[in-house]
Z-matrix of the N, CA and C atoms (Angstrom, degrees):
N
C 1 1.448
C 2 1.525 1 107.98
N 3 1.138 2 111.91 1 129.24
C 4 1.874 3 104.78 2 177.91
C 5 1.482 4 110.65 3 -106.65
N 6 1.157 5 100.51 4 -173.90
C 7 1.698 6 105.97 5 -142.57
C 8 1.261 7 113.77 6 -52.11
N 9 1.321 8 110.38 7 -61.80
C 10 1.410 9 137.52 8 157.01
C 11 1.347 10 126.60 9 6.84
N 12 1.660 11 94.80 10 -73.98
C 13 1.574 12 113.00 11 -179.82
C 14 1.515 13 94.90 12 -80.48
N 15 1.412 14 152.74 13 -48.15
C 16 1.289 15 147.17 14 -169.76
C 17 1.884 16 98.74 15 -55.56
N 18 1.184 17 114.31 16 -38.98
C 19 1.547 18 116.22 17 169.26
C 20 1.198 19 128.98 18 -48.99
N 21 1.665 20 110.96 19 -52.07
C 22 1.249 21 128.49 20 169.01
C 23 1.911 22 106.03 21 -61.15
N 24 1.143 23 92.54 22 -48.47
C 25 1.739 24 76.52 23 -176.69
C 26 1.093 25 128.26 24 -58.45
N 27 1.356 26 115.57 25 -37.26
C 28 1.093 27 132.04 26 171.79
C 29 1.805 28 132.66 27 -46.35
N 30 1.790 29 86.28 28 -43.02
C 31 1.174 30 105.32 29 157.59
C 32 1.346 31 128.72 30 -33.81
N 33 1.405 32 88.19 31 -65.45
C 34 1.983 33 119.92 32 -169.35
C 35 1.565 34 110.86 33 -63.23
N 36 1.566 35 113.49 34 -15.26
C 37 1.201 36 112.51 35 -174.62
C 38 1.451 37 120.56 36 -122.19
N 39 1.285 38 96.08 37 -22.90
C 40 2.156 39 87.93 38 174.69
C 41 1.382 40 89.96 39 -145.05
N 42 1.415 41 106.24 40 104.91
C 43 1.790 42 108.73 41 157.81
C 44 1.490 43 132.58 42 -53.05
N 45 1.271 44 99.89 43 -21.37
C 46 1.751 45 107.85 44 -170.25
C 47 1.352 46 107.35 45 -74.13
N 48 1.707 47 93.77 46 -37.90
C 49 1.847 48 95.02 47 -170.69
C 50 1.439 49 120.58 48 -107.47
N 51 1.164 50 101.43 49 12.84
C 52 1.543 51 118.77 50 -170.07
C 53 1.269 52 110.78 51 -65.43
N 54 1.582 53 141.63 52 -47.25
C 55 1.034 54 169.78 53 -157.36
C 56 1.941 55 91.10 54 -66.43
N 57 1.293 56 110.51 55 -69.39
C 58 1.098 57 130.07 56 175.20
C 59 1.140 58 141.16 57 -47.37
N 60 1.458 59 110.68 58 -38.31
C 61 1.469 60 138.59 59 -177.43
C 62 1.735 61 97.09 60 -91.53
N 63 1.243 62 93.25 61 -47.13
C 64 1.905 63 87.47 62 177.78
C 65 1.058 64 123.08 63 -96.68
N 66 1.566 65 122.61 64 14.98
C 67 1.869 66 124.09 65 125.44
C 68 1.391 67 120.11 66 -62.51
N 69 1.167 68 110.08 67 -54.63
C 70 1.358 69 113.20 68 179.72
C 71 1.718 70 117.27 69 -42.71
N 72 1.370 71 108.13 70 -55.37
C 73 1.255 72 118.73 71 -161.28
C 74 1.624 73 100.47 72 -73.68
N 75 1.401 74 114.76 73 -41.75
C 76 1.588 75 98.08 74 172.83
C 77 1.742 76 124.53 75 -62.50
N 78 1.416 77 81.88 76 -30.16
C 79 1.612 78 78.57 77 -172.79
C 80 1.643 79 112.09 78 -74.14
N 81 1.353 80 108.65 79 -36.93
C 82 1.439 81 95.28 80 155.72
C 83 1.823 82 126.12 81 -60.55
N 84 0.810 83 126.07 82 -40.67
C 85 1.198 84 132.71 83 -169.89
C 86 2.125 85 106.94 84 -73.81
N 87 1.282 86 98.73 85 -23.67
C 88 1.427 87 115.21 86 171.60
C 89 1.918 88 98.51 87 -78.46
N 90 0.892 89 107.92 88 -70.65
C 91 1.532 90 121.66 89 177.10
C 92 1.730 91 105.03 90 -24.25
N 93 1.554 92 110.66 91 -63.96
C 94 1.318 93 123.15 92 -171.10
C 95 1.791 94 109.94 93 -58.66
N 96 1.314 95 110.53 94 -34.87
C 97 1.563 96 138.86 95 -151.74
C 98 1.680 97 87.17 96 -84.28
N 99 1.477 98 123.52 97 -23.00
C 100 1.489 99 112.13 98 -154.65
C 101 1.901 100 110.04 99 -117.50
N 102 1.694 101 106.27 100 -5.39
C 103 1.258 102 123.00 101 148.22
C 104 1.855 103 126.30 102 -30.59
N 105 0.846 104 96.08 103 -57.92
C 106 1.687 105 134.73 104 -163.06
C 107 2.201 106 96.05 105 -57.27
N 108 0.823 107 121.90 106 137.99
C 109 1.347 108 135.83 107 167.26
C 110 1.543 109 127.33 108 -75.08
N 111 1.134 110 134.04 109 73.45
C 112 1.465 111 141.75 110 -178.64
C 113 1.762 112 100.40 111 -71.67
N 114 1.623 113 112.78 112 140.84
C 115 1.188 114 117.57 113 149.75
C 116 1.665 115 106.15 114 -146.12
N 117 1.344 116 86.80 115 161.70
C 118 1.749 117 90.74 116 -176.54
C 119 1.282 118 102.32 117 -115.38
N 120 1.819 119 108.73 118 144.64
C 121 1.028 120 122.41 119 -162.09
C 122 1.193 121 113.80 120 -102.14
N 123 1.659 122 140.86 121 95.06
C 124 1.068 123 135.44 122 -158.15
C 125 1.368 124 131.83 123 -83.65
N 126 1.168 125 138.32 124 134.62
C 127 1.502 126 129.29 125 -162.25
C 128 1.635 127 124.51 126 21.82
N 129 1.417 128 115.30 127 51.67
C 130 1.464 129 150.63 128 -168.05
C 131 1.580 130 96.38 129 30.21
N 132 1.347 131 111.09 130 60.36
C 133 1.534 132 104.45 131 148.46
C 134 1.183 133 119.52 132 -94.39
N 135 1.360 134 143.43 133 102.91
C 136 1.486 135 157.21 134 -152.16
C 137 1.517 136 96.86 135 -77.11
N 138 1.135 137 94.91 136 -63.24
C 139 2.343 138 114.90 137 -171.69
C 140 1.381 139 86.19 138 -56.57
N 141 1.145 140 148.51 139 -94.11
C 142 1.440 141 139.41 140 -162.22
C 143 1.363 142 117.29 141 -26.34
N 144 1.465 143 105.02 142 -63.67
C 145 1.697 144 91.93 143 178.85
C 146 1.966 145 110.00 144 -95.01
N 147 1.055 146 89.84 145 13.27
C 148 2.105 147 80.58 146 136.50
C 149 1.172 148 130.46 147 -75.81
N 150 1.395 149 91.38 148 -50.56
C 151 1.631 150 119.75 149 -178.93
C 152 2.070 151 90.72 150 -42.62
N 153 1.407 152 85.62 151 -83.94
C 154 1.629 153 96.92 152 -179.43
C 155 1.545 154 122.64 153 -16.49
N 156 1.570 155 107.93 154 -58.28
C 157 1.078 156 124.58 155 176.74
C 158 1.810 157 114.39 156 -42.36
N 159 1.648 158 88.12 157 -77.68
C 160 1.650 159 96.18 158 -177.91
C 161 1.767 160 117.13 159 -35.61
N 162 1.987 161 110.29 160 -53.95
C 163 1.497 162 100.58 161 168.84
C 164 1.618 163 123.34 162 -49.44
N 165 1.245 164 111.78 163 -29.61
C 166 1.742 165 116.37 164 -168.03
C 167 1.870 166 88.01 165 -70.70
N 168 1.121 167 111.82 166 -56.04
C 169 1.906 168 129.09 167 174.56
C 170 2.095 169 120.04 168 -23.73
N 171 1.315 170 78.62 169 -47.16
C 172 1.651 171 105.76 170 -176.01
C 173 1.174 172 115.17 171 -93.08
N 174 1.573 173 125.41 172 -34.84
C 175 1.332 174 140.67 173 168.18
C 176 1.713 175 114.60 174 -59.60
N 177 1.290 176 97.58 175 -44.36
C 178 1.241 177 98.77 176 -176.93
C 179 1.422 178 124.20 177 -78.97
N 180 1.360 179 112.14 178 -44.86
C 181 1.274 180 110.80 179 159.88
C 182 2.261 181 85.85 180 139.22
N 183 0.758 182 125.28 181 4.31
C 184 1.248 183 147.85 182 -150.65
C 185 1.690 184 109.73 183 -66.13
N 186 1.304 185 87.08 184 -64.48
C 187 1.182 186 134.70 185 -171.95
C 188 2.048 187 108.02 186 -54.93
N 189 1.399 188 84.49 187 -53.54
C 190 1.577 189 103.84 188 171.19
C 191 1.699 190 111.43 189 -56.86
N 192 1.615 191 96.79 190 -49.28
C 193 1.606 192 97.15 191 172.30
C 194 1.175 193 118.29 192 -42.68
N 195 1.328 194 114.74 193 -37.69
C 196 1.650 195 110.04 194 -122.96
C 197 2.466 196 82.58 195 -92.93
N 198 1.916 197 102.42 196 -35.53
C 199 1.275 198 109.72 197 -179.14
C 200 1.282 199 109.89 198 -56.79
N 201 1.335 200 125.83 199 -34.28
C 202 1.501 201 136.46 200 -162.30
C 203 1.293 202 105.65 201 -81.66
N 204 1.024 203 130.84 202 -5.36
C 205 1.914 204 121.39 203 -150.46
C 206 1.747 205 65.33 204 -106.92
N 207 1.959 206 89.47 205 146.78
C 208 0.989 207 105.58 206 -157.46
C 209 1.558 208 102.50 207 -104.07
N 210 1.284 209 145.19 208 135.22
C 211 1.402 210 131.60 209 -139.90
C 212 1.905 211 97.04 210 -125.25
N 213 1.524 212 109.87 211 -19.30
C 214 1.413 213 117.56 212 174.07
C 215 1.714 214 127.58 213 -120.56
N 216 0.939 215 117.93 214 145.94
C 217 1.453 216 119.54 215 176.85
C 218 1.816 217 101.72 216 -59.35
N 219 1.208 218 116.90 217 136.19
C 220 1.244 219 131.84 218 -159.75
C 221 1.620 220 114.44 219 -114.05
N 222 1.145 221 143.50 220 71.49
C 223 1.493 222 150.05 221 -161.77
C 224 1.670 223 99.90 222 -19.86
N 225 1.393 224 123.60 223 169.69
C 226 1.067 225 123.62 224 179.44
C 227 1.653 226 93.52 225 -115.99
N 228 1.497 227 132.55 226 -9.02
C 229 1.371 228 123.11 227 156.20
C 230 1.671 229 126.29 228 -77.45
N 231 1.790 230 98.05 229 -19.42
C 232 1.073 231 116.95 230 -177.67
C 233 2.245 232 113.93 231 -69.84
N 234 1.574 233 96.87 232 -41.17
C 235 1.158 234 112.67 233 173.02
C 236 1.427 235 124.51 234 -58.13
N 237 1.433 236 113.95 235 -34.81
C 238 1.342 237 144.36 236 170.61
C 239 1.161 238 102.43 237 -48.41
N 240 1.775 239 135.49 238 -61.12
C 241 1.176 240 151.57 239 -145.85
C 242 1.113 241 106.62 240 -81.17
N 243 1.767 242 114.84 241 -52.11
C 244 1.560 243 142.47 242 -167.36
C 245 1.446 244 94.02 243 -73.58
N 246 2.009 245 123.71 244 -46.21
C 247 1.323 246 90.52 245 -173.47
C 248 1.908 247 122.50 246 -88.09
N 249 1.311 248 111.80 247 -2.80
C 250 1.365 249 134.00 248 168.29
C 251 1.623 250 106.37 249 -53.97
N 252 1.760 251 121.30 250 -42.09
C 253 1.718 252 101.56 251 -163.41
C 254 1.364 253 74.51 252 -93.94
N 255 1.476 254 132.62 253 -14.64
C 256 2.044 255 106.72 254 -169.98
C 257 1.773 256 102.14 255 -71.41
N 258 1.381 257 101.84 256 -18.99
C 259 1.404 258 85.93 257 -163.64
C 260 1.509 259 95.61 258 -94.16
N 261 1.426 260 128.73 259 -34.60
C 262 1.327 261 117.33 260 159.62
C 263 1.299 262 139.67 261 -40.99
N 264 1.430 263 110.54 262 -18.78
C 265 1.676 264 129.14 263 -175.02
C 266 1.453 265 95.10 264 -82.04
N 267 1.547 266 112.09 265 -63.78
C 268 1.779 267 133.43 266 -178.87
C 269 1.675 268 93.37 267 -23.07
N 270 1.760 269 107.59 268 -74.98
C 271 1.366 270 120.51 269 -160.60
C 272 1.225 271 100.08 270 -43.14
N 273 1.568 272 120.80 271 -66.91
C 274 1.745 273 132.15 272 -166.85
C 275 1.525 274 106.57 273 -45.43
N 276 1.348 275 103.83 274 -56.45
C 277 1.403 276 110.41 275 166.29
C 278 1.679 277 125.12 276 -21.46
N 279 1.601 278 99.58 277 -77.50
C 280 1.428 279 114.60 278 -177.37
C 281 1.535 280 117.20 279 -54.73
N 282 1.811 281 103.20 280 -34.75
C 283 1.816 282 105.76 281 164.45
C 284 0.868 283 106.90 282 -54.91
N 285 1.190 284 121.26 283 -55.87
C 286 1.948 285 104.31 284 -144.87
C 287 1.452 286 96.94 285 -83.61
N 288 2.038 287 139.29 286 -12.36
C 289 0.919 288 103.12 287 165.94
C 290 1.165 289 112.54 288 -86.82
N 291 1.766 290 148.43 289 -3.62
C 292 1.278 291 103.00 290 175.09
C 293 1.151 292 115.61 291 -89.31
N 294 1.776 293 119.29 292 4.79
C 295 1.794 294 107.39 293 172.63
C 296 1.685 295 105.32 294 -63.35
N 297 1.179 296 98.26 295 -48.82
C 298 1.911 297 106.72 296 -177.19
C 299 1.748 298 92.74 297 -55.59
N 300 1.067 299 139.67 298 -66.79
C 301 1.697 300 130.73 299 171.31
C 302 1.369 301 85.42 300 -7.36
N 303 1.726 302 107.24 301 -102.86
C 304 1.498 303 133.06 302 -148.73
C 305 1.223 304 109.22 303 -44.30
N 306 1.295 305 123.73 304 -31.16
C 307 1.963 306 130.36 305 177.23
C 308 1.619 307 105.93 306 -65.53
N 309 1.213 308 121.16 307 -46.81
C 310 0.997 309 126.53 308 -168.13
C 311 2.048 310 114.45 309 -92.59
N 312 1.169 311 124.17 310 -13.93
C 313 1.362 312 141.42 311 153.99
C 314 1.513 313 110.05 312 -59.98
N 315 1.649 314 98.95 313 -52.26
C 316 1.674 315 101.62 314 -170.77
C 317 1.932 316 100.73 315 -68.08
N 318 1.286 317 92.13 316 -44.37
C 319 1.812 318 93.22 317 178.45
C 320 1.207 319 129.30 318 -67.45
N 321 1.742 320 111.32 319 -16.62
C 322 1.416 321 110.86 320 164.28
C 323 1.960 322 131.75 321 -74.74
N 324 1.803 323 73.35 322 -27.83
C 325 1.531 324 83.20 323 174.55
C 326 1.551 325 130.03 324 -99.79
N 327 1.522 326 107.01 325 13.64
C 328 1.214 327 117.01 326 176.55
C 329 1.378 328 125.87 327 86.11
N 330 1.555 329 126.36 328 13.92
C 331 1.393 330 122.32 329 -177.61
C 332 1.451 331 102.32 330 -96.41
């Protein structure tokens, strides 16, 4: 049921609190409504405000959501695997920066 009609019912059923309940509900329902990415399309150039769009997409962080959402059921041996090379990357990671640290300590201080 969307907001709207939950308003109206609300209406129809308790006068006292009606007033109340159907602030609430717009303003949530306004709130939810104002998430969303608007661009205007100027003298019908479509490609421009794609263009537009996609930067507003990436800016926001949106965009990232939208790659990440996960579209398949994911094995639970499979998860195992995936979180084994992240944490292998992490580790490699954290080596090689403190060799790059220690390279760059020794080179600041002249040995």
């Amino acid at each position: 049921m969307n907001p709207i009609a939950r308003c109206a019912s609300s209406i129809l059923r308790l006068p006292s609190q009606s007033v109340n309940s159907l602030s609430r509900d717009l303003l949530a329902y306004q709130i939810q409504q104002s998430r969303g990415i608007r661009v205007k399309v100027l003298n019908g150039n479509l490609e421009q405000a794609l263009g537009l769009m996609q930067r507003k997409m990436q800016s926001s962080g949106i965009e990232r959501l939208i790659k990440r959402e996960q579209l398949h059921h994911i094995k639970n041996s499979e998860k195992r695997v995936l979180a084994r090379k992240s944490l292998q990357r992490r580790l490699q990671s954290q080596e090689f920066c403190r060799k790059l640290k220690s390279l760059l300590i020794k080179k600041v201080r002249g040995l």
